[in-house]
C-alpha positions in Angstrom: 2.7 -41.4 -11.4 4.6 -39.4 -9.5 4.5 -38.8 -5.5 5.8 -34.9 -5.8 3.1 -32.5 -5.0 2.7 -28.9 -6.7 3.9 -26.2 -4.2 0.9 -23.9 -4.2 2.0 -20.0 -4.5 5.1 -20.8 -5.7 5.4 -20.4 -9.5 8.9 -21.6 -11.6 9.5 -19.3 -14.5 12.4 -20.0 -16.5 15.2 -18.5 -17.1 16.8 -16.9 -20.6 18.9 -20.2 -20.1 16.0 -22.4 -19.5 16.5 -23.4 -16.5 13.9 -22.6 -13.7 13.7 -19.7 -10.7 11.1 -18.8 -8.7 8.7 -16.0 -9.1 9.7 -12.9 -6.9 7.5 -11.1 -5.2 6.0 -8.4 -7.1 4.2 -6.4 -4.0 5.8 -5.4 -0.8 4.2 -4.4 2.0 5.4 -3.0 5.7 3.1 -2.0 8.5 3.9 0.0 11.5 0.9 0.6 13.8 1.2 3.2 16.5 -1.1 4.4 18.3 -1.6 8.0 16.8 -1.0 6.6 13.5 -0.9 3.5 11.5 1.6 3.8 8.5 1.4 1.2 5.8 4.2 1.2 3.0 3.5 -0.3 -0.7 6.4 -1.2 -3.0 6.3 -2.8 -6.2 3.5 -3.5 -8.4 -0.8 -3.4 -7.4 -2.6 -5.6 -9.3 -5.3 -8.7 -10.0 -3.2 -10.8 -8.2 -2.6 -8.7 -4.9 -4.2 -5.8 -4.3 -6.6 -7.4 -1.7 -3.6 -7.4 0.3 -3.5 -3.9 1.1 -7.6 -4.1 1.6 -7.2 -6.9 4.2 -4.1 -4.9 5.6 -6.3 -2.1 6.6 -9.4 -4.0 7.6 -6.5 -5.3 10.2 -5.6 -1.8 11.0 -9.4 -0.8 12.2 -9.1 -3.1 15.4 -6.1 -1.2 16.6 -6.3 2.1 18.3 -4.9 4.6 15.6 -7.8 6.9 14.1 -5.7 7.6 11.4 -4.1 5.4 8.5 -1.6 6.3 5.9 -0.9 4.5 2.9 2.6 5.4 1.4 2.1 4.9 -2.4 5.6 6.5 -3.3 7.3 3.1 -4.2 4.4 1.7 -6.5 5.7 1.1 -10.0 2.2 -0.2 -11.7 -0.8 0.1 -10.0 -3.7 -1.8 -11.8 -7.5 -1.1 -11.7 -8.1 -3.6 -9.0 -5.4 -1.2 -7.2 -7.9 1.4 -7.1 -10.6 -0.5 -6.2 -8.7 -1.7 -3.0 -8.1 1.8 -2.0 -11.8 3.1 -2.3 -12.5 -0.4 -0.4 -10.3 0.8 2.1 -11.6 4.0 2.6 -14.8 2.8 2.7 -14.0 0.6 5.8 -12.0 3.2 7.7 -14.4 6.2 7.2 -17.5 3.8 8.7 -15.0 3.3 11.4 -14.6 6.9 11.9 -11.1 6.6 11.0 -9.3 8.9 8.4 -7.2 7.3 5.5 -4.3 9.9 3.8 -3.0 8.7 0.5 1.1 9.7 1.1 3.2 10.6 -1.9 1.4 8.4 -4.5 3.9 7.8 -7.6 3.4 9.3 -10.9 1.3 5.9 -12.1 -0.9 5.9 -8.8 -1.6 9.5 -9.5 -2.5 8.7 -12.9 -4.5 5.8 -12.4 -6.7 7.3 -9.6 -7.1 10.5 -11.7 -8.5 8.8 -15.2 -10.8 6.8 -13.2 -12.2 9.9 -11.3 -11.0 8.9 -7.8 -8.8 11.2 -7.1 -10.7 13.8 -5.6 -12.0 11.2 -2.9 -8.9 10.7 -0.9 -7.3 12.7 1.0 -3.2 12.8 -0.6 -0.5 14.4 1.0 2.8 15.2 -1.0 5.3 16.4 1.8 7.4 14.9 3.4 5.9 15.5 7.2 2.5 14.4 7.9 -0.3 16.2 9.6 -0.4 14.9 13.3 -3.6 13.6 13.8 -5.1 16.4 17.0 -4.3 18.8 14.1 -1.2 20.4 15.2 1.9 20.2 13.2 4.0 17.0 12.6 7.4 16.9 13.8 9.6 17.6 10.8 11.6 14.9 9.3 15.2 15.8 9.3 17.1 13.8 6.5 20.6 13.0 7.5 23.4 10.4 6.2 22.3 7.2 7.7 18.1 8.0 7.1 15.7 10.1 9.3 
């Protein structure tokens, strides 16, 4: 019998060569609250395994000040059904807040994904580059230069 324990969350999936690495992540998420605005950025692939993340994510963005939340969906490479279901979950939560959620630049598979399954037309997207401010005037635009914005 052996004294090592299993390292929970940690899978080992081996290599061409056999031997074994660990999983990378699959999902990445970044969060900047403000307080006009909170911006939340998905990378990577939604699915079974995490898409509860970005639920929980925004649950956590209700007790902060920002009456607005944006979800930047422009770096998702597969998004799952359970992806969809975290977004309407989501929305759900901010809206009997009284906060507003804006879907940001989904990727081609979001889009697709939200529009089979009929949820399209419930969010709010936004393709541009600038976002609406949240009093209603006009964001500052975003000026792309060599080292970023």
């Amino acid at each position: 019998m052996s004294d090592e324990r299993p390292v929970f969350g940690c899978h080992h999936v081996p290599a061409l060569s056999g031997a074994p690495w660990p999983d990378e992540p699959i999902m990445w998420l970044i969060c900047d609250a403000g307080t006009d605005v909170t911006r939340i950025s998905v990378t990577g692939e939604v699915d079974l395994s995490n898409a509860h993340l970005i639920t929980e994510l925004v649950a956590t963005a209700v007790s902060g000040a920002a009456p607005l939340v944006v979800i930047d969906l422009s770096g998702v490479s597969f998004f799952g059904a359970y992806g969809t279901s975290a977004l309407v979950l989501a929305q759900r939560v901010l809206t009997g807040h009284g906060r507003r959620l804006i879907l940001h630049r989904p990727s081609p598979v979001v889009r697709r994904v939200l529009g089979v399954t009929g949820t399209l037309s419930a969010f709010e997207v936004v393709d541009r580059p600038a976002l609406p401010a949240v009093d209603g005037a006009p964001a500052r635009p975003v000026v792309p230069t060599r080292f970023g914005s």
